[in-house]
N, C-alpha and C positions, 0 to 999 in steps of 0.2 A: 926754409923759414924757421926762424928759433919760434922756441916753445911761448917767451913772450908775444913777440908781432903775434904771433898766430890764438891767441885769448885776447888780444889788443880788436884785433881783425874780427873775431865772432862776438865780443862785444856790439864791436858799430855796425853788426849784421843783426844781431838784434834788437839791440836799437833801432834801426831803420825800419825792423819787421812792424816793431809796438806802435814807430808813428804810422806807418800805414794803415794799419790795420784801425787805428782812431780814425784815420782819413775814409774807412768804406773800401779798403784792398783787402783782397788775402792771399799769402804766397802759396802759389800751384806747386812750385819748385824754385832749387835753388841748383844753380851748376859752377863750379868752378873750373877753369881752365889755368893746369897746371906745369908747371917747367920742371923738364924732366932734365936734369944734371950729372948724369952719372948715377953712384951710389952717393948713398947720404941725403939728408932729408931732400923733400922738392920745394918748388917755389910756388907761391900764389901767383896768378899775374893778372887774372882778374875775377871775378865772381860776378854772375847771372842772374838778377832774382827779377822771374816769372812773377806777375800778379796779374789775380781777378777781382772784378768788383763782386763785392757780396749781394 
């Protein structure tokens, strides 16, 4: 994953956090599940996010 996608990608993970969290969630955790390719960067393929209601 280049260095863009990947500040593209924790943008809309944060964003997602701040509406939640207006919604009454809060993130316990977050997990990514990632693609291992060899050497050289890895790939995102998806992200996990764990919430509790406050």
């Amino acid at each position: 994953m280049k260095a863009k996608e990947l500040k593209l990608l924790e943008a809309s993970i944060n964003e997602a956090i701040k509406l939640l969290y207006k919604d009454g969630y809060i993130v316990t955790e977050i997990d990514t599940d990632k693609d291992y390719m060899g050497p050289g960067p890895s790939r995102v393929k998806s992200v996990k996010i764990i919430l509790a209601t406050r």
